[in-house]
C-alpha positions in Angstrom: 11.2 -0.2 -6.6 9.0 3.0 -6.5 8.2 2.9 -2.5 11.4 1.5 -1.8 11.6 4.0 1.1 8.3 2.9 2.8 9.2 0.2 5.3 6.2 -1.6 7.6 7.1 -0.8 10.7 5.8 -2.9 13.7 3.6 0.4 15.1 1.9 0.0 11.5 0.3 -3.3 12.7 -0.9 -1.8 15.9 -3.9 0.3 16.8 -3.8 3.6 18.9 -5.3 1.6 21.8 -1.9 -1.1 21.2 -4.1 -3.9 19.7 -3.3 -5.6 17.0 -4.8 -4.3 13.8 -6.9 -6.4 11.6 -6.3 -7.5 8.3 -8.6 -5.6 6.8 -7.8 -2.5 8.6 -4.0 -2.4 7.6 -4.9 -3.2 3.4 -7.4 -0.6 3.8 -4.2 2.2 5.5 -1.9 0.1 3.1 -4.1 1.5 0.4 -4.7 5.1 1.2 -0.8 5.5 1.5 -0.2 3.6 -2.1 -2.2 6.2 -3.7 -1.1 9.4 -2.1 2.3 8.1 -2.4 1.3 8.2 -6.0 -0.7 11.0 -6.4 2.3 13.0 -5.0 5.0 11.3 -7.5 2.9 12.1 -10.3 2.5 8.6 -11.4 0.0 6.3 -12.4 -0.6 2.7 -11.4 0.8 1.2 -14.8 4.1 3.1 -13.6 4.0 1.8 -10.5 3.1 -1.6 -11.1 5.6 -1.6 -14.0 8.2 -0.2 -11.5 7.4 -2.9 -8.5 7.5 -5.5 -11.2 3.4 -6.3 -10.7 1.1 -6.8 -12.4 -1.0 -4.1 -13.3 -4.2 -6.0 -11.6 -2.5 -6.9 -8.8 -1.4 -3.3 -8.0 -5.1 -2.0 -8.6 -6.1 -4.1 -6.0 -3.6 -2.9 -3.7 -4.8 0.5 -4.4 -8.3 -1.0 -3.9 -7.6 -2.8 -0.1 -8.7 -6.0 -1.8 -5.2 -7.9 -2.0 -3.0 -8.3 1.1 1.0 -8.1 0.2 
């Protein structure tokens, strides 16, 4: 898998106040990292869906904060 070495950490689910982030709020981090990761790999989502064994739609929405993994 292509972000094999990203691991979600318990501090990930957690605000900077120590509450407990919100759906929403974590697809939307989830997303910015997904496409930086990418952006700095050099890849595009096809690769990277192909690669995580998705399907391309499902990684777009990823990408998107509109699906939660």
């Amino acid at each position: 898998m292509v972000l094999s070495n990203i691991e979600v950490m318990n501090d990930d689910c957690m605000d900077d106040s120590g509450q407990k982030k919100s759906p929403e709020q974590f697809s939307k981090e989830l997303a910015l990292r997904l496409v930086k990761l990418r952006y700095d790999r050099g890849l595009t989502q096809e690769e990277v869906a192909y690669r995580a064994e998705l399907a391309l739609y499902t990684y777009q929405k990823f990408e998107k904060g509109e699906s939660k993994p």
